[in-house]
C-alpha positions as CSV (number, residue, x, y, z in Angstrom):
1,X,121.1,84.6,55.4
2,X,123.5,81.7,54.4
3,X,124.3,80.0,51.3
4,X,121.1,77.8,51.0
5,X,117.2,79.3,51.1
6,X,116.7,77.7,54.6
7,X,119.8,78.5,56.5
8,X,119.4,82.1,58.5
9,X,120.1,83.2,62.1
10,X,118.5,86.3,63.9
11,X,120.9,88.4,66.4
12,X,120.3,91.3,67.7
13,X,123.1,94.2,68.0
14,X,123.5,94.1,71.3
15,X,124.7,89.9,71.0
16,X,126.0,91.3,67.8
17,X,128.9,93.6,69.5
18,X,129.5,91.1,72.2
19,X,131.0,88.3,70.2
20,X,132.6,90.9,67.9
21,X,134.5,92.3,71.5
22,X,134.8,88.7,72.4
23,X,136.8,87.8,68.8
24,X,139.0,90.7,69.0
25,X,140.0,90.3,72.4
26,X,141.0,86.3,70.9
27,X,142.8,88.5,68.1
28,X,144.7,90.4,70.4
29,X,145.9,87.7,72.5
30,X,147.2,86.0,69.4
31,X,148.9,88.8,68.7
32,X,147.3,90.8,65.9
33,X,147.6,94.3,66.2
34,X,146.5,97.7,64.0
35,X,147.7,97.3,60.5
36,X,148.5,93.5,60.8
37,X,146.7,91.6,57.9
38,X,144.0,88.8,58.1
39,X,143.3,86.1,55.8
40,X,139.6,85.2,56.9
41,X,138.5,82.0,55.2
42,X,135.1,81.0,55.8
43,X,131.6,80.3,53.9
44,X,128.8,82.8,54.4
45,X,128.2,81.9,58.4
46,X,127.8,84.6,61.0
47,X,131.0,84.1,62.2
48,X,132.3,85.4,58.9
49,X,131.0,89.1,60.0
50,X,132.2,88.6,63.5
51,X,135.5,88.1,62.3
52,X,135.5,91.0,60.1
53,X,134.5,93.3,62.6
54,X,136.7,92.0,65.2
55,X,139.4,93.2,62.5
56,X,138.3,96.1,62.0
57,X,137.4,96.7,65.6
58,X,141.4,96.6,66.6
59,X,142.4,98.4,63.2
60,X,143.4,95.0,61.2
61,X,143.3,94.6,57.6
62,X,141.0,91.9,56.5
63,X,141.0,89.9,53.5
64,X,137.9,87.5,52.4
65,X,138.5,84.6,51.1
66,X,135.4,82.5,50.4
67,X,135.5,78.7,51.2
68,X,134.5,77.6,47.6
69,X,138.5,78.4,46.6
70,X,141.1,75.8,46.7
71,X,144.2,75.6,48.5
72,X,146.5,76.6,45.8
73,X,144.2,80.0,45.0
74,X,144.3,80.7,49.2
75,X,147.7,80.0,49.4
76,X,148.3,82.7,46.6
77,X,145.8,85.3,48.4
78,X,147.8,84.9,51.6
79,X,151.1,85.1,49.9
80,X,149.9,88.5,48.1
81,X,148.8,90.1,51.1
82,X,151.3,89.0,53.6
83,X,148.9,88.1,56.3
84,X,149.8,87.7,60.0
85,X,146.7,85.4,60.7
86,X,144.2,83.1,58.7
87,X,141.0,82.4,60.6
88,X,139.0,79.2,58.9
């Protein structure tokens, strides 16, 4: 389920672990490895999970930053954590 009362997808696990290979084959090829941070900026949408799967799928530290921030409060958060990567 999303953000608002109407806004919800159904996958199954099957689709679920496809697009979570798919993602961390894309993190891979941009060169994320295991113990490389994330920044992952996005509202709650399914491709939030994917993305934090993905990272943990290829052993990458993820960090959650949800859209409502602003840019100075993400830019801190990416500073802190010294991520390789922001996904938005």
């Amino acid at each position: 389920e999303g953000n608002e009362p109407g806004d919800s997808a159904k996958i199954t696990y099957s689709e679920l672990l496809h697009r979570v290979c798919q993602f961390a084959n894309v993190l891979r090829s941009q060169g994320v490895r295991k113990g490389d941070r994330v920044s992952i900026y996005l509202p709650m949408i399914l491709e939030l999970v994917v993305a934090m799967l993905a990272c943990a799928r290829i052993g990458a530290l993820h960090s959650i930053v949800f859209a409502g921030f602003s840019a100075d409060s993400l830019c801190e958060r990416i500073l802190d954590c010294s991520c390789s990567l922001l996904i938005t």
